[in-house]
Each structure stands twice: as structure tokens, then as C-alpha cells.
Residue, then its C-alpha position, 0 to 999 in steps of 0.5 A: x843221166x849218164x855214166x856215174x851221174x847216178x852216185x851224186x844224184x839226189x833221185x835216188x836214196x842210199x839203198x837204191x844207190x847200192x843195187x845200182x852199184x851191185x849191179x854194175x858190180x855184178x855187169x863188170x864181173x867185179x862183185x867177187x873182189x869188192x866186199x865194200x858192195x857186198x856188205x852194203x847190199x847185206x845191211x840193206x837186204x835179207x840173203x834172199x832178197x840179195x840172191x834174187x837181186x843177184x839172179x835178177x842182174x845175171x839174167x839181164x845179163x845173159x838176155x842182153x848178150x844172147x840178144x847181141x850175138x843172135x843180132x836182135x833188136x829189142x823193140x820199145x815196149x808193145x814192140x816185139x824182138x825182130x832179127x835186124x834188117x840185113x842179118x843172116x835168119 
């Protein structure tokens, strides 16, 4: 599946397809201007439930660009985050 695939797709149900949404909104620092979001994810989640999803998707965030400017690369699973080969240590 690539690009926005995931909107006409039947994998996912209605409510999976709104934390994908939040959480590109959230990625592309956009969530703030789009209410139409924000109110799906309020008919779907608790205020809890949202704050934890929202913090979730900071978080991968913040991990993903700490990775990037420290050159690291993320190993698949069992693997372990190394320094590239040829980076400055």
C-alpha cells in the first residue's frame, strides 16, 4: 500500500481510517486547522483516549527526527540502532 491507498482501502474500518488520518494530521503539523479530524476522532475516542493517541504520534515523531539528525539507523526487529557506516561518532 503506498501514498493515500489506505482512504479507499477495505482493510481498515472507519475508525482505524481516522487515527491514520490524526495521525498524518498530526505528522504534517496540520491537526490544529482541521476540525473535520478532530471531531472524528471525538465521535470515535474518549478525551483520554485521544490525548494518548496524540502523544503516541509526537513521540514517533520526535524519535524519528532525533534518529535522523544522530544518523542512526533503525535495525528490523531483534536488530539494535547502530551509527551509519562512515558517520561522524
Amino acid at each position: 500500500m503506498e501514498g493515500d491507498d489506505w482512504k479507499e482501502s477495505s482493510l481498515f474500518s472507519v475508525k482505524e481510517k481516522a487515527v491514520i488520518r490524526w495521525a498524518e494530521e498530526v505528522s504534517n503539523l496540520t491537526a490544529k486547522e482541521n476540525d473535520l479530524a478532530f471531531e472524528e476522532m471525538r465521535r470515535y475516542f474518549s478525551t483520554e483516549q485521544l490525548v494518548s493517541l496524540t502523544v503516541l504520534c509526537g513521540m514517533w515523531n520526535m524519535t524519528g527526527r532525533v534518529a535522523e539528525a544522530l544518523h542512526l539507523v533503525v535495525e528490523p526487529p531483534g536488530g539494535r540502532i547502530a551509527f551509519q557506516e562512515g558517520s561522524a561518532e
